[in-house]
N, C-alpha and C positions, 0 to 999 in steps of 0.2 A: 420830871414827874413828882408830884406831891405826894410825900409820905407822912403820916399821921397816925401814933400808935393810938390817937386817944380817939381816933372815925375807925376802931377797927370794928367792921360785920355795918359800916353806914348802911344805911339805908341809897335808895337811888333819890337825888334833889340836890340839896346846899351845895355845890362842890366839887358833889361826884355823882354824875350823869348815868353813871349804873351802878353806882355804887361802889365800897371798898372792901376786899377780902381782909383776911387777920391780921397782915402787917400794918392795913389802914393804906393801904396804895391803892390807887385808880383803876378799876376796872376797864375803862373806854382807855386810859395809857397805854395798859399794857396789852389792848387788843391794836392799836393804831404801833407798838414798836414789832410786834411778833408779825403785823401783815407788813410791815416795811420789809422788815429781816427777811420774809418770805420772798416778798418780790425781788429782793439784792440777789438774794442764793439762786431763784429762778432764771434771772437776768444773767446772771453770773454764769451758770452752768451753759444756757443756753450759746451763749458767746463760746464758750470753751469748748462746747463739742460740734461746732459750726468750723470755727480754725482744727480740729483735732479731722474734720471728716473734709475739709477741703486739704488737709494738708497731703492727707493719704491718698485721694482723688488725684493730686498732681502729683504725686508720686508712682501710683500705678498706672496714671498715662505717659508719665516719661520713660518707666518701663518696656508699656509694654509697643511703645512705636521703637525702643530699640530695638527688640526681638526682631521686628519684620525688616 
């Protein structure tokens, strides 16, 4: 990501395609790293409580056919 103290408050054109907040960084950068980030943790979770709820599903069927 391009940082640039001297495009700080750019405008959207030359550069920066929505322009730069006050550090002078990329607007469209830091919206394309924060929906990555987003999708990893989404993906992320979703695996996680997929194994966490099939684990207890075989769990509470091996139980509960010992009962009987």
């Amino acid at each position: 990501m391009k940082i640039s103290l001297f495009d700080k408050y750019a405008a959207p054109g030359e550069g920066f395609y929505l322009g730069a907040d006050l550090g002078g960084r990329d607007i469209l950068g830091q919206l394309i790293i924060g929906a990555r980030n987003s999708i990893i943790i989404g993906v992320t979770v979703t695996v996680l409580t997929s194994v966490i709820r099939n684990s207890c599903r075989t769990c509470s069927r091996i139980l509960w056919r010992s009962d009987r």
